[in-house]
N, C-alpha and C positions, 0 to 999 in steps of 0.2 A: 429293613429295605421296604422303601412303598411303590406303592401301585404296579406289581409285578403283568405285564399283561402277556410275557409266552414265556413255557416251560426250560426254553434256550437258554434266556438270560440268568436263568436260575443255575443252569447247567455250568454254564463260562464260567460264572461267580465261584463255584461250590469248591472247585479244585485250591482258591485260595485259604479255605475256610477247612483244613484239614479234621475230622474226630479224633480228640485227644484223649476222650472219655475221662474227663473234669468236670463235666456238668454244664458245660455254654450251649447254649443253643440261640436260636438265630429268627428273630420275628421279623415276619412281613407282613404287606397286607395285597389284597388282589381284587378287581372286581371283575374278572373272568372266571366262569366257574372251573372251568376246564382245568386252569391251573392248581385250583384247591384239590381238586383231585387225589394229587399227586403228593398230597401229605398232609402230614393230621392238622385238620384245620377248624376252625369254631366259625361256624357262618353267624353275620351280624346281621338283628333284625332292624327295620325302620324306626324312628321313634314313634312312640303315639302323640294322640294328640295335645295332652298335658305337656309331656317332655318336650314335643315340637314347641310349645307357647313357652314353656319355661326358656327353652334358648333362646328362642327369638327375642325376649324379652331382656335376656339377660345383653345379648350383643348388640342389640337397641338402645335402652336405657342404660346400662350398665348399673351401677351402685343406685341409680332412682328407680321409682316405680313408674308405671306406667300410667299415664292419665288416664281417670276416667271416660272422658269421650274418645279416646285412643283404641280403648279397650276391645271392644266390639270386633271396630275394622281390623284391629291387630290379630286378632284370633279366628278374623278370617283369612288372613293372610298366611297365618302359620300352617293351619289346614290347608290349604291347597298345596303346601310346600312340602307335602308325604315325607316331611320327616328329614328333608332337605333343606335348612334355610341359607342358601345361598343369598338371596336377597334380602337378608338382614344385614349385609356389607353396603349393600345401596342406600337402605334407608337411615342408616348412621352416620349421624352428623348433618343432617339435611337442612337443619334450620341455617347455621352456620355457612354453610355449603348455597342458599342462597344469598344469605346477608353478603357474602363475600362476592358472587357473582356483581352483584349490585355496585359492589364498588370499584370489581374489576370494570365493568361496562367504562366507568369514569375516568380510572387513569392509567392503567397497567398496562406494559404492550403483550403483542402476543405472545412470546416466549413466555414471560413471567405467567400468563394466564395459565398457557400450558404444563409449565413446573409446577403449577399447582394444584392441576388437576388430577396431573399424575401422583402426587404427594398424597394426595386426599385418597384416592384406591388405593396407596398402600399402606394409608392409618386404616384403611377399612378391611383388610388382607384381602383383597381381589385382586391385587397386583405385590409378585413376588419378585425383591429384588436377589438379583444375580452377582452382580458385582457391584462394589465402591470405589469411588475415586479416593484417592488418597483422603483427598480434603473432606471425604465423608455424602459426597454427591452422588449420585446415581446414574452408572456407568453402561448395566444394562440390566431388564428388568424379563417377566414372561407371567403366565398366569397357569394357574392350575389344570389338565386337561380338562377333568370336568368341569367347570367354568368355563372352557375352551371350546368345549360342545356345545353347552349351555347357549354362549355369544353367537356361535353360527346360527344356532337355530332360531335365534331369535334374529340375529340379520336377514335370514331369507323372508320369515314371518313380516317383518315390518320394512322389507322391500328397501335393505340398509346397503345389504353385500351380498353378490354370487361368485360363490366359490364354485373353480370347475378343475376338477384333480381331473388332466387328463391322459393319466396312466389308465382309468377304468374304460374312457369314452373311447381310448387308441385300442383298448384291447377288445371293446365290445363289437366296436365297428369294422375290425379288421384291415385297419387301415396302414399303409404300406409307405415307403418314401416316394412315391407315382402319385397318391392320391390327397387328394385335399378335404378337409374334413369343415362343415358351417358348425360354430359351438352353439348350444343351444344354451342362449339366454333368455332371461326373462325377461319382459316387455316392459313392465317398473322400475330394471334393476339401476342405480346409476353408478353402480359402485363393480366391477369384474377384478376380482383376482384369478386368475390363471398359472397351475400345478402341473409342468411339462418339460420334459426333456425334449419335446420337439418345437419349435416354432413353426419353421418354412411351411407345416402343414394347414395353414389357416390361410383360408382359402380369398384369393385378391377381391373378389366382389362380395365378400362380407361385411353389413354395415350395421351399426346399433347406434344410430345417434344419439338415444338417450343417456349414452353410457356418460361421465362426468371423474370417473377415475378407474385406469386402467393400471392395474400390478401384477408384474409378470413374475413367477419363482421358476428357475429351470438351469439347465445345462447344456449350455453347446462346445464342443470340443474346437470347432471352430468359430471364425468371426462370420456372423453374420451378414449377408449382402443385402443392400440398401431393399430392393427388387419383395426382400423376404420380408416388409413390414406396410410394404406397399399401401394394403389396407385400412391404415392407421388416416392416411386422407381423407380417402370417401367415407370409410365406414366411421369414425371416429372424430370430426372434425370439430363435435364440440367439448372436447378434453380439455379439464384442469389439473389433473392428478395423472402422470404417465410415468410408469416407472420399470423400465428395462435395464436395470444393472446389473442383474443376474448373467447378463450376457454380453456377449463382446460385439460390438460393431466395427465394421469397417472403415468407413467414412458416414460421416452425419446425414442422415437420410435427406433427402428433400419432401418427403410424406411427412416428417416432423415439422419442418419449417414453415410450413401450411397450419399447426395447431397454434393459433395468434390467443387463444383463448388460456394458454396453457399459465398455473400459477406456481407447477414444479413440475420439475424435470432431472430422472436422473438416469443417467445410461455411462457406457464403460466402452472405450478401443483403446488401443495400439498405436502410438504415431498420428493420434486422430487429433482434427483441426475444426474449430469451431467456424462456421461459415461470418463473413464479416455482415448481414444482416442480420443477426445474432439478437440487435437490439431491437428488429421487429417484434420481438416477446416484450410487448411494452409493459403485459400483466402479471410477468415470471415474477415469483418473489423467493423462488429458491432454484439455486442450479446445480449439479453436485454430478462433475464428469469424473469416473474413475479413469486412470491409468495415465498415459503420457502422451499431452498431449504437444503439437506442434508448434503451435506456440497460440498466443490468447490475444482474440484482436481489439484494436482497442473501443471498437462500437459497445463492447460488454458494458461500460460505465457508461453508456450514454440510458441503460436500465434503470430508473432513478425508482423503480418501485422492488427492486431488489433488495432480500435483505440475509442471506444466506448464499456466498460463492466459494465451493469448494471444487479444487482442480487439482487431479496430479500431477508429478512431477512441479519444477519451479518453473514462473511464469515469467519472464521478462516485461516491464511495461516502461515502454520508451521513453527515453527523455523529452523527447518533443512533443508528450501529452499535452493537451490543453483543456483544463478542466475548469474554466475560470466560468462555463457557461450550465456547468453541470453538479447538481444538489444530491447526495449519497447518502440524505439522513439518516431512511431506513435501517442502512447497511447492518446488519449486527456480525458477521462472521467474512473473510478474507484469508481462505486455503487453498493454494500456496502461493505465494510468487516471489519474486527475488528481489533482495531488499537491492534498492534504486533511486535517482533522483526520483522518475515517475511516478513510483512507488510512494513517495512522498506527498507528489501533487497528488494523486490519490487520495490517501489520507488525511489532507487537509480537509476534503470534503466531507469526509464522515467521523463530524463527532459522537455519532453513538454507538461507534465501533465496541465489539464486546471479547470478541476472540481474531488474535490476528498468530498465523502463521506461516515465518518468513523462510524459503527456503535457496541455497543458493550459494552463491560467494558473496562473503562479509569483508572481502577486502580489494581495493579497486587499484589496478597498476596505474591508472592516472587519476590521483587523489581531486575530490573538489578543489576548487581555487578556497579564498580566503572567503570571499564573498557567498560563497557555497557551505559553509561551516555552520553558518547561522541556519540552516536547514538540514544538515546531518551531522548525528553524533557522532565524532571521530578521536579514535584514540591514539596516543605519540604512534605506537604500534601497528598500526595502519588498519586496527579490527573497527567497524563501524555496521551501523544501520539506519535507518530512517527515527527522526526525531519523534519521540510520541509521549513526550510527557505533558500535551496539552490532552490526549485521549482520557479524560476523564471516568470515562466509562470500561474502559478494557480489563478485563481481569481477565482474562486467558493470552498469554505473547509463550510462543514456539520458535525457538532460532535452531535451523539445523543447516547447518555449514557445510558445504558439499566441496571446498575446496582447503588441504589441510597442508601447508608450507611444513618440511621438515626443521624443527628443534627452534621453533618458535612456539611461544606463548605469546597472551594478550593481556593489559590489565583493561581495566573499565573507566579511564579519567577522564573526564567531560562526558562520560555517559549519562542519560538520566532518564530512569525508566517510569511507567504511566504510576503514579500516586495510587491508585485503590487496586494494583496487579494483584489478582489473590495465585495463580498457576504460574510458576515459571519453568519450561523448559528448554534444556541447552545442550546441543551434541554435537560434537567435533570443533567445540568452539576455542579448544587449547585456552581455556586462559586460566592463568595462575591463581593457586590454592589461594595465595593473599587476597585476591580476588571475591573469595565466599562473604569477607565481612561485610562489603560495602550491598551484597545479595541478601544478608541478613539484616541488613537494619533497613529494607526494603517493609513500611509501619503494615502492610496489610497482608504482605505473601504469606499463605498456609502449606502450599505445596511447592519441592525445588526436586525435579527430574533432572 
């Protein structure tokens, strides 16, 4: 068991762990002393200075030596690292790790920059994956606490991020549900995360303009009212990064609708309804509402620098759209909405569509006319969706079917799904086992949920 840090957890555990007196015994490791304590334990010293270079050296270079004019500066580097070399994960692979930036500058879009940035920390083990996608992708990832300290302190040092846990500053200050508390940030910071079970207590004439991303972690048992974020206007109003999904809102503030600068956004209600000036966010390029919302108006596509829409519950998007004036290139992600004529018009405009998913009824009491077939795929069976076999790009499609006809199935004839689909998922979609072969000889899919 690693990094034990209170005597409790050892406690829970142990009752599973019965003495059989067979000889097991049971290794952990701690960096509390207090724990060691509590059993026979062998305290580990630091490396010296040799072993420090020898690692470094080894998780640097690996199987090569170290160049001579390397030498010097690497051996200064090991020494300051008391025997810690956490940042020989940094500087592994750096040549590489330029060359590549270099060529990302030229063609790669963001996403793929990003997969790869991530990929590169976890060849260097700085970044610990969690879970895999079926198809062997990386579903969720975390880093080691010590590393985790490591990053904080070097965010407030180089003025990256301030973190304000504030269970310490509620309990110091004595502050009450009557009282309103100013956080004390730091004048450089552009980056605030915020650790609180309370919000309402941030006080309305609080301002940090400098701030540039705001992430809120916390719990409210209920939705928050518009009134309780007030200060996101005045105090806040030159925000790119705001992110309130820890919590529930009521209705869409209008202190948000005022952040014109914002480039993501993600917050969470109930029955909440996006304001039809929506597309005043001419700079959003990701929007990601949790829960159920009212319905999705259609100014959202008039966002032509969006490239990430994720929504819960399924969206409807009218027939009577008109998108003949409006460009989706960006777009890479469309979660959820119901598969639709509009739906369609929609997706005509964005060919770099990458992950689409459809949520809804898959089958219409008043079928397209004839003239309407050449834009959705429809089968004798009445099961259909929007046409997307020109989506060249899409490898992720989600169909989940929210309305289920008793002792009906579906087969797939005249359906035809995106060429390079690597993910497919399908739920309540009743269609026949016969069905799987024509899923299988689908040349690129790796994953079928």
């Amino acid at each position: 068991m690693d990094d034990i840090w209170d005597i409790e957890a050892w406690d829970d555990f142990r009752k599973y762990f019965p003495d059989d007196y067979n000889g097991s015994r049971i290794l952990f490791t701690s960096r509390v002393l207090d724990v060691s304590r509590h059993f026979r334990s062998h305290p580990l010293r630091f490396l010296n200075e040799d072993e420090s270079w020898d690692l470094f050296s080894e998780r640097v270079f690996q199987k090569e030596n170290c160049p001579a004019e390397l030498m010097e500066i690497g051996k200064q580097i090991a020494k300051k690292c008391q025997g810690i070399v956490v940042i020989a994960g940094l500087l592994k692979k750096n040549d590489k790790t330029l060359e590549w930036r270099r060529h990302v500058a030229k063609s790669r879009i963001l996403e793929d920059v990003a997969e790869g940035y991530l990929m590169d920390l976890i060849d260097r083990s700085l970044v610990l994956v969690v879970r895999r996608k079926s198809t062997g992708g990386i579903k969720s990832c975390r880093v080691h606490d010590l590393l985790h300290d490591l990053c904080l302190k070097k965010a407030v040092e180089e003025n990256f991020l301030q973190q304000i846990c504030w269970y310490e500053e509620v309990s110091s200050s004595g502050f009450t549900a009557d009282k309103q508390l100013f956080l004390p940030i730091a004048a450089k910071q552009c980056r605030l995360c915020v650790r609180s079970p309370i919000f309402g207590g941030i006080s309305s004439e609080f301002s940090a303009q400098h701030i540039r991303s705001f992430l809120y972690f916390g719990s409210e048992k209920n939705p928050i009212r518009p009134k309780d974020i007030s200060f996101l206007e005045r105090g806040f109003n030159l925000l790119r990064v705001l992110d309130l999904s820890s919590i529930s809102i009521s209705q869409f503030p209008c202190s948000i609708a005022q952040l014109v600068l914002l480039r993501y956004l993600a917050i969470k209600g109930k029955e909440f309804h996006l304001p039809d000036n929506i597309s005043e966010f001419q700079n959003l390029e990701t929007l990601i509402v949790s829960g159920q919302l009212d319905f999705l108006p259609i100014s959202v596509w008039k966002m032509v620098k969006l490239r990430h829409l994720c929504i819960g519950g399924g969206n409807l998007i009218p027939d009577s759209l008109d998108m003949d004036i409006y460009s989706l290139d960006g777009l890479q992600t469309i979660s959820q909405v119901c598969p639709s004529k509009g739906c369609q018009k929609v997706l005509t405009r964005t060919p770099n569509l990458r992950k689409l998913v459809l949520c809804g009824r898959f089958e219409l009491e008043d079928r397209p006319s004839q003239q309407g077939l050449q834009t959705i795929s429809q089968v004798s069976s009445g099961f259909w969706f929007p046409e997307l076999e020109f989506l060249d790009h899409l490898k992720v499609l989600k169909l989940f079917n929210r309305f289920i006809p008793a002792n009906r199935t579906y087969n797939l004839q005249g359906v035809k799904f995106p060429p390079n689909l690597k993910e497919l998922t399908l739920s309540k979609t009743n269609l026949a086992w016969e069905e799987m072969s024509i899923i299988g000889s689908l040349p690129n899919l790796e994953s079928l949920n």
